[in-house]
N, C-alpha and C positions, 0 to 999 in steps of 0.2 A: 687536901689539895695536892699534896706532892705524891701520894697515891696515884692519886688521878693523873699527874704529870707521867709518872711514874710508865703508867697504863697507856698513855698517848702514844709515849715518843718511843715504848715497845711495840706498839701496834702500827705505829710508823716507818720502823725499821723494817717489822716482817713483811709490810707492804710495799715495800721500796725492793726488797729482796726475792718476796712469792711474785710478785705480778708480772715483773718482768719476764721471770723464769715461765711462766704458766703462757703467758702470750709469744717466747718461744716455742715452746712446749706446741701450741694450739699451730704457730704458722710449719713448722715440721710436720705433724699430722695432715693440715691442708697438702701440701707437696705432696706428701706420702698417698693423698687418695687420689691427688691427678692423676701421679706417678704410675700407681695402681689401672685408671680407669686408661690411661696411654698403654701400657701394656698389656692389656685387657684387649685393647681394642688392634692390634696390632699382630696378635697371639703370641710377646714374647715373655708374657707372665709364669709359660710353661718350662720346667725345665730338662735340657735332652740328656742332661747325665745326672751324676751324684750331685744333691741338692739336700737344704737341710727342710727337713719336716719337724714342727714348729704344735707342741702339746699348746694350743691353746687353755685348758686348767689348770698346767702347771705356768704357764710364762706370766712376770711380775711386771714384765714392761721396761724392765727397767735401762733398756737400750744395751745391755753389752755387747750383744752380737752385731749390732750397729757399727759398734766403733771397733771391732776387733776387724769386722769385715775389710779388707783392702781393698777393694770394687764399690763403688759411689751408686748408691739407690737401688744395688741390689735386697735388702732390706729394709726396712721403715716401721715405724707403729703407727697402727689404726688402731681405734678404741680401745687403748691400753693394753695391747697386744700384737706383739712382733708378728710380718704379714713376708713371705717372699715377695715381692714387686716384681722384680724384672728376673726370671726363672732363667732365660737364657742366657745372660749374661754369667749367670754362676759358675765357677769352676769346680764347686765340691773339696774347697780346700779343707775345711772343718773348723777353722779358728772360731765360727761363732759359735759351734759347740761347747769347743774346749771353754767359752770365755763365758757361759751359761750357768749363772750360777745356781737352780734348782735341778739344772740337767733335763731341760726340757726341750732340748734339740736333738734329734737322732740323725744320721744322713742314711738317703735312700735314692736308691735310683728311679724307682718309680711315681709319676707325676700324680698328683692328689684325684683318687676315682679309679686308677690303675692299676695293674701288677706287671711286675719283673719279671722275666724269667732269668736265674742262674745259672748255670754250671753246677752240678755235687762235685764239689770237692774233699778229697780228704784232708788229713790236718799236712799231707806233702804238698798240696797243690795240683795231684793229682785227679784225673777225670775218674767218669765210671769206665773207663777203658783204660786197663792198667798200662804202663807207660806214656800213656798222652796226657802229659802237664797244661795248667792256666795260668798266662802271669801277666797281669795286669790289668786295664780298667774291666776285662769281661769277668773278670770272678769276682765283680761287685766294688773294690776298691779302685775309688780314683786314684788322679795323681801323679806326677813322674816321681815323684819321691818312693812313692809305696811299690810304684812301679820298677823301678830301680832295685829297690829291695828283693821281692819277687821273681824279676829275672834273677837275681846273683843265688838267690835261692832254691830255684826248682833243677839249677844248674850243680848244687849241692847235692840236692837228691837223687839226682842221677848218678853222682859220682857214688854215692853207697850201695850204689848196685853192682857187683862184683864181676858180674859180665862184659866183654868188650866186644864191638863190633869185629868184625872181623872180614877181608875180603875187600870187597868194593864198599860193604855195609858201613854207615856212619853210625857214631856216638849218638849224635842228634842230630835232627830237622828243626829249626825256628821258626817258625811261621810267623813272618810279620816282625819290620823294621823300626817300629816305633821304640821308645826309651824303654818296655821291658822284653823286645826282642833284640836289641842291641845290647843293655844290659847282659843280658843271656850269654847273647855271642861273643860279648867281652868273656865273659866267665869261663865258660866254653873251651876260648880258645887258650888261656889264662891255665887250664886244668888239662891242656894238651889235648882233647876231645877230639874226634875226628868229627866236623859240623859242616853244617850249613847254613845258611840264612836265608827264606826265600818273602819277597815282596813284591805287591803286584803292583806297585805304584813308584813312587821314589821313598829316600832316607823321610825318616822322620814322624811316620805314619800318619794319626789321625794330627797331629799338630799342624804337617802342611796344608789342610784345611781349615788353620784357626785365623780367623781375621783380627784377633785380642790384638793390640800392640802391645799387651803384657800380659805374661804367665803368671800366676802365685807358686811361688814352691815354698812349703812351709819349714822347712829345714835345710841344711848343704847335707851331700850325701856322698856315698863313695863310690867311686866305678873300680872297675877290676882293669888293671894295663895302667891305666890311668890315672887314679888317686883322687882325691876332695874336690868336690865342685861345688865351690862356695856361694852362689848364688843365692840371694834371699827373694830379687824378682827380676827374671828376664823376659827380654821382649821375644818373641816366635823365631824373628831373624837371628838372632841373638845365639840362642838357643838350637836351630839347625847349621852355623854356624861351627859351632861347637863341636855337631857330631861328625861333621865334614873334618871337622881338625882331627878329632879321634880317631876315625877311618884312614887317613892320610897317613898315621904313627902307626897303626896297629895291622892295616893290609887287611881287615874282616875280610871274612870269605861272604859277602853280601852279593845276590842277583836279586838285582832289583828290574822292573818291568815281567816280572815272573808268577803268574797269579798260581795256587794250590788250586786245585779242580778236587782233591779227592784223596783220605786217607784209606787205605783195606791194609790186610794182614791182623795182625795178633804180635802180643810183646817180643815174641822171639823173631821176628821182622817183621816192619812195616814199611809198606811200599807208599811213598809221597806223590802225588802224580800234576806235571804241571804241563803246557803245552808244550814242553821244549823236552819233556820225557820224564822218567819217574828215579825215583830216591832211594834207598833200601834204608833203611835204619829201625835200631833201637826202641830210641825215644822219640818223642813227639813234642815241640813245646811250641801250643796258640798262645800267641802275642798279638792277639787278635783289639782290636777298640770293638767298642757297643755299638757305636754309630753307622757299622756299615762304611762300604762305599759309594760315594756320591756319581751317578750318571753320565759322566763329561758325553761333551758335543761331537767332541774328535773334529775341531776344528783347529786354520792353522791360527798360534798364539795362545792358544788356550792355557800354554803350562805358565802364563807369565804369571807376578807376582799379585799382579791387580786382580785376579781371576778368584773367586771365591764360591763355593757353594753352602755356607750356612750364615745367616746374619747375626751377632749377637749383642751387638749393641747400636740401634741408628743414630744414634746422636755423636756418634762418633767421627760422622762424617757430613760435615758442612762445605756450601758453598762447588758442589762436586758435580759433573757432568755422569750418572749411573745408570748402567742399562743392567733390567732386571729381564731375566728370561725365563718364561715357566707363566704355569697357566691353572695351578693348584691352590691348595691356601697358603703354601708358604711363600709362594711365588706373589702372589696376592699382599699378603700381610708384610714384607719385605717393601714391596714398593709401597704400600700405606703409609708404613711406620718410616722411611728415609722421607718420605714426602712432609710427612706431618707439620715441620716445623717454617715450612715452603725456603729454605734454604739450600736446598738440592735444584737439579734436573734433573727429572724422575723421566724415565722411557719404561714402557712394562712392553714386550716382545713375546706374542704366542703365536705359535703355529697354526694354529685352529679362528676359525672365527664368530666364536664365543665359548665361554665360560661354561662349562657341562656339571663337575663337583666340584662346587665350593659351599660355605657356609656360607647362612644367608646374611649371617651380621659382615662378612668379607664382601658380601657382591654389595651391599648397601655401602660400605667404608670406599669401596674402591671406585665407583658408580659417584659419589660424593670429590672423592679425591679428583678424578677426570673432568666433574664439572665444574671444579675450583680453578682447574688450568696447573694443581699439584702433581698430576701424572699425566702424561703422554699416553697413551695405548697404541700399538700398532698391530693389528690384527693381522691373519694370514702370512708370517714374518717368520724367519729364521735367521742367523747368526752364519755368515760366510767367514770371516776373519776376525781376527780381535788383534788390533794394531796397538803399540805403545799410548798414544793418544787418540785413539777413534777405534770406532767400528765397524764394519762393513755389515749390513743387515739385507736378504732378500724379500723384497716385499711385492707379494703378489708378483712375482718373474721380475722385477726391476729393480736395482740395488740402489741402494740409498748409504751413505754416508754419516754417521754421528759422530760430533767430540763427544771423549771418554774417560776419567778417572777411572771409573770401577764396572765391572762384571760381576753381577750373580746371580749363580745359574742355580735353578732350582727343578731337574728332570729326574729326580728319584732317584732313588739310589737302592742297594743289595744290603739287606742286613745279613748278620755273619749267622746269624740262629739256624735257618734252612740248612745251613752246610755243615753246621757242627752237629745238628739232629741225625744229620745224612750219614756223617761218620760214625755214629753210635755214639755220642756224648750224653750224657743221662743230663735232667733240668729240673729246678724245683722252681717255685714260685715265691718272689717276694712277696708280702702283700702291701698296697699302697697305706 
């Protein structure tokens, strides 16, 4: 009899203990395939940078990448098996790698069915074009950390080259203002180098198009002038900030609004060539992002802060007056996915008057959304101003007036591949 008691009030206990846990267990799963089938339907399941790719026979399930992750529902388990959910949101920090313990995470750039292309690099950081350096997200590593790293380093390996510019000729060319072409041009200038810095945009590079209100950086790191930057997570603002402070101390020799058109020459000089006239130098360092740049309108206000061209998270933004412009799927899938939870004003603004290339699960999603009263559409439409609180929109020759929280503009953009092919940069292929 006390056997049996024995056996009860154990089988009581473990049931008091499993069941709970397994009907959490079961309501996380449910969330995680909404999650999934919302971003699915949305397109932001995909991811546009470094992301982690996920050995389904090695993964145990046992969520650590879950909890290491600092982004909320970028990951989840479906049938005992860690699932990327929401791809675009990702930043490619790596923490759920590290925190994997069969090691059945890798990070990759290229999204599941795809391949990458690289850069060959050598173990300097150099291209197949000797003197022309890669330092940062385009040689495959995300990150301002790694980034940071990278610049301080390819600035390294120039200096073991025992030749010096000479004449008008510079040390180096930067290409590109983001954290590892400012990195760089700390270094640079840090090692007496005769440089430059050119940007076709403003400070900051691909981050001025991040709409995160929070960066990960997985470590603090060291700049050159400067010293430890102890950040564990800043916001974008934050963070450009920052580099305005640095600039301010240190005078970089930064032209920014200055786009490259074109490297020629050979190591013993190489001529930079921008609309404002050409370079003679050395070296060569792309501080280029993956992402391209994005299309702008060249309307007036465009450069404000509210102006965005990449979505990465809709839920981010409730309660919000949003005009989406663009007439593709991402322009599509943008105004879908802000609409979805009917807490927004969704406006979708195309030039044209209808829909030509989209996928057909986007023309059904949006086609659905418009007859819910979740999006607006206004066909024949273009964007004349973008005012602090409104919009100025021409619709069919007559101007029309919206309130405005946000702009995002979705007209295509220049990836950096074509121009770096152009200069003779060699490429190898990731494979997804």
């Amino acid at each position: 009899m006390e056997s049996l008691l024995t056996i009860a009030l154990a089988a009581l206990i473990i049931a008091i203990s499993v069941i709970p846990y397994y009907r959490r267990q079961r309501r996380k799963e449910s969330a995680a395939k909404e999650k999934m089938r919302e971003m699915k339907m949305t397109g932001l399941d995909v991811a546009g940078g470094m992301h982690p790719r996920i050995d389904a026979l090695q993964c145990i399930g046992c969520g650590n990448c879950i909890m290491a992750c600092p982004e909320e529902n970028v990951l989840g388990i479906v049938e005992g098996t860690a699932v990327l959910l929401h791809g675009a949101k990702c930043v490619g920090h790596g923490r759920c790698a590290d925190a994997c313990p069969v090691a059945g995470i890798a990070l990759v750039f290229a999204p599941p069915g795809r391949n990458a292309e690289l850069p060959v690099l050598n173990e300097r950081m150099e291209t197949t074009r000797p003197g022309i350096f890669v330092a940062g997200e385009l040689g495959g590593i995300g990150l301002i950390r790694n980034a940071v790293t990278q610049g301080t380093k390819v600035i390294r390996e120039i200096l073991a080259d025992p030749a010096r510019a000479s004449g008008d000729m510079y040390d180096v060319v930067v290409v590109g203002a983001g954290p590892a072409g400012l990195t760089a041009s700390l270094a640079a200038q840090e090692a007496g180098l005769r440089y430059i810095t050119l940007e076709q945009e403003s400070i900051g590079g691909t981050i001025l198009h991040y709409p995160r209100k929070k960066i990960v950086l997985t470590s603090p790191f060291e700049l050159p002038l400067w010293g430890k930057v102890k950040f564990s997570e800043v916001s974008k603002e934050e963070l450009l900030a920052l580099w305005e402070r640095i600039l301010e101390k240190t005078k970089l020799n930064v032209h920014t609004s200055e786009k490259v058109l074109g490297v020629v020459g050979d190591p013993e000089g190489y001529e930079v060539r921008t609309p404002a006239g050409a370079y003679r130098t050395r070296h060569v360092v792309l501080a280029l992002g993956r992402r391209g740049t994005p299309r702008k309108l060249g309307v007036q206000g465009e450069e404000q802060g509210k102006v965005m061209y990449r979505l990465l998270d809709a839920s981010s933004y409730e309660g919000s007056d949003i005009l989406v412009v663009g007439g593709g799927d991402s322009a599509v899938e943008a105004a879908v996915g802000l609409s979805l939870r009917g807490r927004n004003r969704v406006t979708l603004s195309y030039r044209r008057d209808a829909f030509s290339r989209i996928k057909d699960r986007n023309k059904k999603a949006i086609d659905e959304a418009v007859g819910k009263g979740l999006v607006r559409l206004v066909w024949n439409s273009g964007v004349r101003e973008i005012l602090p609180e409104q919009v100025r929109l021409e619709v069919q020759g007559a101007e029309e007036t919206l309130r405005n929280d946000y702009v995002f503009i979705f007209a295509g953009g220049e990836l950096p591949f074509a121009f770096l092919k152009e200069i003779g940069v060699g490429f190898q292929v990731q494979p997804a």
